[in-house]
N, C-alpha and C positions, 0 to 999 in steps of 0.2 A: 725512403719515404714511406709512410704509415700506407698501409693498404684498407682498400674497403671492398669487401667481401660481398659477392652477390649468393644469396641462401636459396632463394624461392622466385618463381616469376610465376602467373597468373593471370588469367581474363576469361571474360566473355565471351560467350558468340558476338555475330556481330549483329543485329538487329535490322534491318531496315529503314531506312529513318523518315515514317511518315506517316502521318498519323493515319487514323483508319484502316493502316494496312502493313504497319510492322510491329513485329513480336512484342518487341520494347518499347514500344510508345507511349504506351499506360503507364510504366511502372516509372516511380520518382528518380530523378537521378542522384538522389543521397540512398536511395532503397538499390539500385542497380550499383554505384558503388561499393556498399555494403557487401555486397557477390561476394566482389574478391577480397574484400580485406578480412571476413571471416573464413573464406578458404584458406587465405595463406595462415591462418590462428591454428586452424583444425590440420592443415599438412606439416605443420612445423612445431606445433604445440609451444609457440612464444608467451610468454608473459607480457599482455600487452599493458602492463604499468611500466615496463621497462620501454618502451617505445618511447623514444624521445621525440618524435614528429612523424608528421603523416603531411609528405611534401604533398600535390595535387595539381596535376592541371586541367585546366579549364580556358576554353579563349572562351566562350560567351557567355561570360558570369555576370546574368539577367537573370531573371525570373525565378524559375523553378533552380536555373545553377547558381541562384547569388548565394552572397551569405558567407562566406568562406567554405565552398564545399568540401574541402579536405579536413577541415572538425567535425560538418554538420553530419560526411559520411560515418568516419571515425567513431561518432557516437551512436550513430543508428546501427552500427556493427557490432556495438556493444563494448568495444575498447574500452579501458578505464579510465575516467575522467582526467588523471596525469597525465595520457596522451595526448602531448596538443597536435595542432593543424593547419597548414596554410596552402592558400591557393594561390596559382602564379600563371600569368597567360605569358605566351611569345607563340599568340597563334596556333599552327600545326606544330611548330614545335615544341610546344608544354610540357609533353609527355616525354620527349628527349631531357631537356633541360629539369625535369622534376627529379630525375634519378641522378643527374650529373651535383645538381646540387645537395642530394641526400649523399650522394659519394665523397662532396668535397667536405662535406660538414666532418664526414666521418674521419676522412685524409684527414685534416685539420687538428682532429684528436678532441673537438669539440663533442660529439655524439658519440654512443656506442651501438645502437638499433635504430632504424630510419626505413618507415613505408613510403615507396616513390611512386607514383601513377597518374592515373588520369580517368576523368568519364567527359563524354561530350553526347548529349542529347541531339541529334539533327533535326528530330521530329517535335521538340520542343515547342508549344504550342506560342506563336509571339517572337520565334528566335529573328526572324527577317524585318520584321517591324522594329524590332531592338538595334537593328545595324543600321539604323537612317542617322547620319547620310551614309550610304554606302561603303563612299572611295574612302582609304583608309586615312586618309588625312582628318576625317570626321568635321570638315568643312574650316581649318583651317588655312584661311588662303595661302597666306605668306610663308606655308612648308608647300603647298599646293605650288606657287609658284619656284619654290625650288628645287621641288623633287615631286614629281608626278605622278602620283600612283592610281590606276587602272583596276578596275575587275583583274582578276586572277587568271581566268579565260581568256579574257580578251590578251593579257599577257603573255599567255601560255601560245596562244597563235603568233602574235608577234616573235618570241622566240624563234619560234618553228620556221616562221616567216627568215629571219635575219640569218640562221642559219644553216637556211637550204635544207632543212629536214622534209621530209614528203608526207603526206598522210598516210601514204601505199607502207611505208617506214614502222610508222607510230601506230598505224593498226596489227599489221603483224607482231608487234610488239604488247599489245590487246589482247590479240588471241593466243601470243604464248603464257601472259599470264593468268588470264580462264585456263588457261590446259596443265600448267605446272598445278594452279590454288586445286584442279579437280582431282590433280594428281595425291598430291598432297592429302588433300581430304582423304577419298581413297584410301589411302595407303595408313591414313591415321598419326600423319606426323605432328597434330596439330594437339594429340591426346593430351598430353602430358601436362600443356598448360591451360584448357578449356574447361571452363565451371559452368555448370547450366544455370540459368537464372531461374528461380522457385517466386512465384506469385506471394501473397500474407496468406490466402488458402489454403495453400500448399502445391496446388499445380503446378507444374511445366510451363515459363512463358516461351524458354527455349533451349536448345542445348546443341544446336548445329549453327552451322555459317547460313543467313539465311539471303545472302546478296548475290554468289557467284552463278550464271547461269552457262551453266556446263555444255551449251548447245551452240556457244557462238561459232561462229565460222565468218573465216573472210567475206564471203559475201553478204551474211545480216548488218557484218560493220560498214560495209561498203552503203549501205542502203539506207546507213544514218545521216541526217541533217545536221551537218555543222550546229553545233548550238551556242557561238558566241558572237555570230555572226549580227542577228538584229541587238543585242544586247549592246553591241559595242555600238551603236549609232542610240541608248537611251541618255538622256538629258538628267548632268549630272548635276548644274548648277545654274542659278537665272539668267546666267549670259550666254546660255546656249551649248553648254559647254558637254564633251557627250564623254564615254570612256576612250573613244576611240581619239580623239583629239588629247587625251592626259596623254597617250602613249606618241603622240605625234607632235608634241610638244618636246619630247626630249631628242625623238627620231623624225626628226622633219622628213619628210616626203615617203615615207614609208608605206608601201598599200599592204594590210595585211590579208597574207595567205589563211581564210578559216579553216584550220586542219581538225580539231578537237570537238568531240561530241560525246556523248552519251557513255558511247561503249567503250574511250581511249579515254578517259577522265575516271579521276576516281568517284567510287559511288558513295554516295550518302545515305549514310548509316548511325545507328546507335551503338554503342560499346563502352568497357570500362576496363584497366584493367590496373596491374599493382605488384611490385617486387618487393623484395625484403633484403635489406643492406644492413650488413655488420662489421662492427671489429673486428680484427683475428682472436684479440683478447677476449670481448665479450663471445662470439662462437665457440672459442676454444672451453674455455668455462661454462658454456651452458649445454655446449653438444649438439652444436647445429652445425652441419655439414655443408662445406662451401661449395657451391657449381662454379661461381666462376670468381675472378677480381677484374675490379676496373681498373684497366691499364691508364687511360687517358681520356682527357675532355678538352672540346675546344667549341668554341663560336666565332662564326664569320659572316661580314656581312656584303652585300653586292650592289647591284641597281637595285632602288625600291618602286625604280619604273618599271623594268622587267620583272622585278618581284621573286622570280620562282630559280634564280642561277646560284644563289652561295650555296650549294650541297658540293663543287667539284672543290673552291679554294677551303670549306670548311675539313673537307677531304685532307686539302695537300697538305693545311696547316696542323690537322693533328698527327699525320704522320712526321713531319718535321721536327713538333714536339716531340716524340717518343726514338728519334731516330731510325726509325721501319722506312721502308718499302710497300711499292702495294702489292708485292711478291710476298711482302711477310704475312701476308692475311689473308685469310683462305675463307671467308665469306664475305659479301658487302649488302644491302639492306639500305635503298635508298626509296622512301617515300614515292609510289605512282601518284601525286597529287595530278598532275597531266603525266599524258604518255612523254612528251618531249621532254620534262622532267629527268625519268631514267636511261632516256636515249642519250641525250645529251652528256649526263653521268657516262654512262659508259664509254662512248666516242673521246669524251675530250680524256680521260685518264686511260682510254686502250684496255677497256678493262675485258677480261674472258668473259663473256654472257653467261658461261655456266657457273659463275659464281656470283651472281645478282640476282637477288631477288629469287632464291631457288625455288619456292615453294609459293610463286604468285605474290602478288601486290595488293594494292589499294581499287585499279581497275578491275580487279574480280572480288575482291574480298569484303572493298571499305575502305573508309577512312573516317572513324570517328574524333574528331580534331585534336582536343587536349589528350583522347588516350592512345592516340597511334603511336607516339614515340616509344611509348611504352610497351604494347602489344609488341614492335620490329624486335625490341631488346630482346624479349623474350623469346621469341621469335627464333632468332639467330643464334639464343644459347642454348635451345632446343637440337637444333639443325646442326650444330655443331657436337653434340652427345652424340644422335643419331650417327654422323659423319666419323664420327671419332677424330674431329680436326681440333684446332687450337685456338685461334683469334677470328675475331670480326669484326667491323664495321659498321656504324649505321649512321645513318644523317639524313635529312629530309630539308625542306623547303619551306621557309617559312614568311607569313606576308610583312610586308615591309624589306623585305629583301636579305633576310638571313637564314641561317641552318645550324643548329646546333648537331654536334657530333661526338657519339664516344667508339673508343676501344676495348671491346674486354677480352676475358682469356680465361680459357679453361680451368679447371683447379681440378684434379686428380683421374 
């Protein structure tokens, strides 16, 4: 089968995501995009007339993100006009699924150059007004009455709820990854693929992680209020209808356990980021040096009541495809969207915690939505340089109850 070539990977810091008080909040998300797709021009020296597409995700494509922002970026970075652009949501997973389809374009023998990435503004002025109604059904009854879907939170406890996970669990699990992302930082694992973002002035808006606070300890987690606890009793529709009742509609009598808050949730953040996929043919003829290939891609989907569980069957099912083991993979990289997210991951595949998630999460780090799938990838072909290991894994949780996932693998 044709291979498609990973060259270059790339991002951001991760911003904060609110207005009056993170780094990135000012800056446009076609200008914050921008970041990375002239870094990867200037580390790679590509001809960006040869760039056949500039995939993009994005789940809140309102406002300041409409428009197709994978052109609108594209051309504010200066690319040439021959590179087109398109944007695609699937949620959190955007930024998985943007590069999976820049890789199968490529498989395919359709493309020869393809940027895949993602920006998601959190602090987006309007972003919460723009999701009314809410529940992901967007108030159509007759999916509403088939499939119930809930707040994310409220979700995320009910999981935790049904499968006897503890809070005492998912916090420790918190504060390993503040301690890994500190570690990390530290240690500068993160060098390699972090671009500072430059103001139109020229200033510094930023050039560090500016979410993780390196001071947590079991007891500040301890001290946090459940935060989806009133949430799930808000009224979601004129007959009364609240979050907590969509999930008790599929799970009659279920009383949820509030485990999730603040510090066991991922935070909300600003970011962008962006890889560079090729041929062998075209790399080989231009002289661009392969870090990895993508082995495999899959998508799976689950309850879109519980929402947050296809990361273990999107797991088993791309291993199946490739015929591996999860012996054959020596890092994994599953989305903190909740703590019970990567717990769960881990317990139901028996997976060694020292190979998850090495260098902290979305709980300390971020989660900026359509680019996180993106940031993991790179992420874990960083970690794997460093490591001097071979394959990884990555998959994450996506609303409406799926996960996209790939495999990639070393190249030299």
């Amino acid at each position: 089968m044709p291979e498609a070539w990973i060259i270059d990977a790339c991002r951001t810091p991760r911003g904060i995501g609110k207005q009056g008080k993170g780094a990135l909040a000012d800056i446009h998300p076609q200008q914050l995009g921008a970041t990375v797709l002239r870094a990867l021009v200037e580390r790679t020296g590509i001809d960006t007339r040869d760039v056949d597409d500039v995939i993009w995700g994005t789940s809140a494509q309102v406002h300041t993100q409409g428009g197709d922002l994978g052109r609108m970026t594209a051309l504010d970075a200066g690319f040439a006009v021959e590179s087109s652009g398109i944007t695609l949501d699937r949620f959190c997973g955007s930024g998985i699924s943007a590069v999976n389809f820049a890789a199968a374009t490529i498989m395919a023998g359709q493309e020869d150059l393809v940027v895949a990435g993602g920006t998601e503004m959190m602090s987006m002025p309007g972003r919460r007004g723009s999701d009314k109604p809410s529940v992901m059904d967007c108030g159509n009854m007759r999916l509403r009455a088939a499939h119930p879907q809930s707040h994310q939170g409220v979700a995320a406890d009910a999981i935790a709820t049904l499968e006897g996970i503890s809070r005492a669990d998912l916090d420790a699990l918190a504060l390993l990854s503040q301690q890994r992302a500190d570690h990390a930082i530290r240690g500068g694992h993160f060098d390699r693929s972090l671009v500072r973002v430059v103001r139109e002035d020229g200033s510094v808006a930023l050039d560090r992680e500016e979410f993780p606070r390196s001071n947590t300890t079991l007891e500040s987690l301890a001290a946090l209020k459940p935060s989806f606890a009133a949430l799930a009793d808000v009224v979601v529709d004129a007959d009364g209808t609240t979050y907590r009742d969509l999930v008790t509609r599929a799970f009659p009598g279920l009383e949820i356990d509030h485990v999730h808050h603040a510090g066991n949730s991922s935070g909300v953040v600003d970011g962008s980021a962006a890889l560079l996929l090729a041929s062998p043919d075209y790399a080989r003829a231009h002289g661009l040096k392969p870090r990895a290939r993508v082995v495999a891609m899959a998508n799976a989907g689950d309850s879109p009541t519980l929402m947050l569980n296809a990361p273990v069957p999107a797991a088993r099912k791309i291993l199946r495809k490739t015929g591996m083991e999860l012996a054959d993979i020596d890092l994994f990289e599953v989305n903190e969207a909740f703590a019970v997210v990567a717990e769960k991951f881990i317990r139901d595949l028996d997976l060694d915690r020292e190979k998850v998630n090495v260098n902290g999460g979305a709980m300390a780090l971020g989660h900026p939505i359509g680019a996180t799938g993106a940031i993991l990838i790179g992420t874990i072909l960083d970690e794997l340089e460093r490591r001097d290991l071979e394959r990884g894994l990555v998959t994450m949780c996506a609303a409406g109850g799926m996960a996209p996932a790939i495999i990639i693998e070393r190249i030299g």
